[in-house]
N, C-alpha and C positions, 0 to 999 in steps of 0.2 A: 475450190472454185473452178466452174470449167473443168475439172479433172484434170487440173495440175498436177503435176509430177515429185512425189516425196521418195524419199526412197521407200517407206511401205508399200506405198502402193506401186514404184517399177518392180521390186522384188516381189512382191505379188503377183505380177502380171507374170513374171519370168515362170514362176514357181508353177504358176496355173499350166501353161505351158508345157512345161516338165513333166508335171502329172498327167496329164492329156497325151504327152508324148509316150507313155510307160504306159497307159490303155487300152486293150489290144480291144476294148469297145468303143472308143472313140475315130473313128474313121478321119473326121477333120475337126480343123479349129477354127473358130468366128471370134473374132475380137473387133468389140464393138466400144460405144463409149456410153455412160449412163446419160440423162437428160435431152441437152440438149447441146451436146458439146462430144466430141470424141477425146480429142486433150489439147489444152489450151501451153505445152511445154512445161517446164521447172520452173517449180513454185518459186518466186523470185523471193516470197514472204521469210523464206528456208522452213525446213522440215525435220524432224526430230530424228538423230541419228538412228539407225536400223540396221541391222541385216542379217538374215536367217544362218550366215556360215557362224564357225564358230571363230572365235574373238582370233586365234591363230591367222586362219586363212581369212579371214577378214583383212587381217593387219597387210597380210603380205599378197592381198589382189591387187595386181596391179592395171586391171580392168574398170570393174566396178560397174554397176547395174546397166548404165547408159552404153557402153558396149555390147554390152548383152546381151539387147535386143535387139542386134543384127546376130551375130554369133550363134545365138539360142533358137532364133523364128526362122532363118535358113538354115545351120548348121547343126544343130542339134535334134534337132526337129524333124522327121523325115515327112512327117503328114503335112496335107497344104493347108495354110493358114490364110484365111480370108478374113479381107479387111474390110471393116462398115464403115466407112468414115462419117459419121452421122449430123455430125457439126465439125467447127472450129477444130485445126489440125495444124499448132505451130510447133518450131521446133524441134525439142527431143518428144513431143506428138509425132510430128511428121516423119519424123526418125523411126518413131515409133512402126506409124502406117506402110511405109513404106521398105519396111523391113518382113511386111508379110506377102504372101507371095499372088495374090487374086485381088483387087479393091475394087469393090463399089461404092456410089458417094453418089447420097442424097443432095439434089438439085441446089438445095439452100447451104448448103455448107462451103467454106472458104480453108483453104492453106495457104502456109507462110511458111518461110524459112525462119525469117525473124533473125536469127544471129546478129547481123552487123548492128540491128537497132538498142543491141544491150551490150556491142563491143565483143563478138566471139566469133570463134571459124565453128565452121559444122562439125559433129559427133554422130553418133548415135549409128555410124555407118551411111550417116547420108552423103560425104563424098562416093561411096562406092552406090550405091541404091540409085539416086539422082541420075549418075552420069549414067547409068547403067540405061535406066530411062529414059533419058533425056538428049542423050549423048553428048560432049565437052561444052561444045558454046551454049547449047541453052542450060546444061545445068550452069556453068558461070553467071548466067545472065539471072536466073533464079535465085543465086543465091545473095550477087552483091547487089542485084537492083530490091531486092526485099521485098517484091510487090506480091501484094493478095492477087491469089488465082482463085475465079471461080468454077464451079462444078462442069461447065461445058469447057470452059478452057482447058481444066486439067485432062478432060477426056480426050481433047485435040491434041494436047503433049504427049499424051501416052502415060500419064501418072494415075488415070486409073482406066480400067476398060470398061465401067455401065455408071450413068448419071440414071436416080430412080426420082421420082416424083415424090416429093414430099409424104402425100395420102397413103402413097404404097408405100413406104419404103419399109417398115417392120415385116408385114407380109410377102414383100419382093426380096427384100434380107434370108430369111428363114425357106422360103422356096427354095432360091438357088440352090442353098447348102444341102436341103432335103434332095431335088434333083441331082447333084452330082454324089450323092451317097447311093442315089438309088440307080445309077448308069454305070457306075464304076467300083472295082472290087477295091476295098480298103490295101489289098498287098498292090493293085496296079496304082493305086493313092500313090504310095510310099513309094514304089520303084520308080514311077513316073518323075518327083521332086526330085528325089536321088540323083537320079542320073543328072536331070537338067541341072541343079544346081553344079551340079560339076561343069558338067559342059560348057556352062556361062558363067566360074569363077576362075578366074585369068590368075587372079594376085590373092596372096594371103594376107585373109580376113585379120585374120588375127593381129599382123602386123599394120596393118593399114588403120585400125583401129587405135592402135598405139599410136601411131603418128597423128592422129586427130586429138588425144588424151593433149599431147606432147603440144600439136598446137593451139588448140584453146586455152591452154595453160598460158601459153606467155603472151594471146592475143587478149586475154580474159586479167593479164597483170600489169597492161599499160597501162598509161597516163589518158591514152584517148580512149577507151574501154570504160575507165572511170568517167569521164565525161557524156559518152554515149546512154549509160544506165540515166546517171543526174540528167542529163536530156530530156530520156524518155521519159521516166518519172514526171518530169517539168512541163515534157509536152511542146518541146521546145526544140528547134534545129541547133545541132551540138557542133562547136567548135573545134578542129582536131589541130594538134598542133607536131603530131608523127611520134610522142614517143610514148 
């Protein structure tokens, strides 16, 4: 629904990725979303256990796919990964999006944090992503006030750089990517991320990742966490009572 998030398909998306990254034909990456949605977060329905490692390293990751995808679309990845955001973008979506490194976002589409509306702190690297963009107060302000940002708004924050118009937006999608393979050699691609991602990662990813693991765990095993979900669900302003 919406391209919620199972684990089949984050580790798909990851995997895609991987493979794209080992292509010495693949110049760049587009990740877009199917319909009319790019990703609507984690399937709150849950999703049938998966994952491509084996049962070994499976058991002892102590990452796990939603890390991932900061880790894997900057860090792994040396080719620039460009985002469509074509719809609806909550979540570990937005987590998602904003862990690639170019976005454009058609006119009609909306983002959210979402977190505090189901009782959680941010993952997916969007403490580092967000404030990165956003810089301290307005990522704070994003992420506890919860509020939908539309497609102009988010071009005014800086969360993405081209609003496209609806009509175009499949054709001004596939342009772009076609122009910048055809202006720039795929090793200036790769040397270009390279460097910048260094240049503009202060703190270790990896660990900063695990402190998000660490804190949606015990913000995701309150008493008011419980309540915020049955809330939502309900559709109803939720009661907190701190623990």
């Amino acid at each position: 629904m919406k391209n919620a998030v199972s684990q089949e398909l984050a580790w798909g998306v990851l995997g895609a990725v991987e493979d794209a990254t080992k292509d010495d034909n693949v110049c760049l990456i587009c990740l877009t979303g199917s319909g009319d949605s790019f990703c609507s977060g984690l399937d709150l329905r849950g999703s049938e256990p998966f994952s491509p490692q084996t049962p070994m390293t499976a058991q002892l990751d102590e990452l796990g796919w939603v890390s991932q995808f900061l880790l894997t679309l900057r860090e792994k990845c040396e080719k620039p990964i460009i985002g469509g955001l074509n719809g609806v973008a909550v979540g570990a979506g937005l987590s998602l999006a904003l862990a690639t490194d170019i976005r454009l976002m058609k006119r009609s589409a909306r983002i959210l944090a979402g977190y505090p509306r189901i009782g959680g702190s941010p993952d997916g690297g969007m403490t580092f992503t967000l404030s990165q963009a956003l810089g301290y107060e307005q990522a704070m302000r994003f992420l506890l006030e919860s509020k939908t940002v539309d497609a102009e708004e988010a071009l005014r924050l800086g969360l993405v750089g081209e609003v496209v118009d609806d009509d175009k937006w499949d054709a001004r999608l596939r342009e772009y990517c076609q122009n910048l393979c055809a202006i720039v050699s795929p090793i200036t691609m790769r040397m270009t991320k390279r460097t910048l991602v260094k240049a503009t990662t202060a703190i270790d990813l990896e660990a900063q990742t695990r402190l998000e693991l660490v804190s949606i765990g015990k913000a995701f095993a309150s008493q008011d966490a419980k309540e915020a979900r049955q809330a939502f669900l309900e559709k109803r302003t939720p009661t907190f009572v701190g623990k």
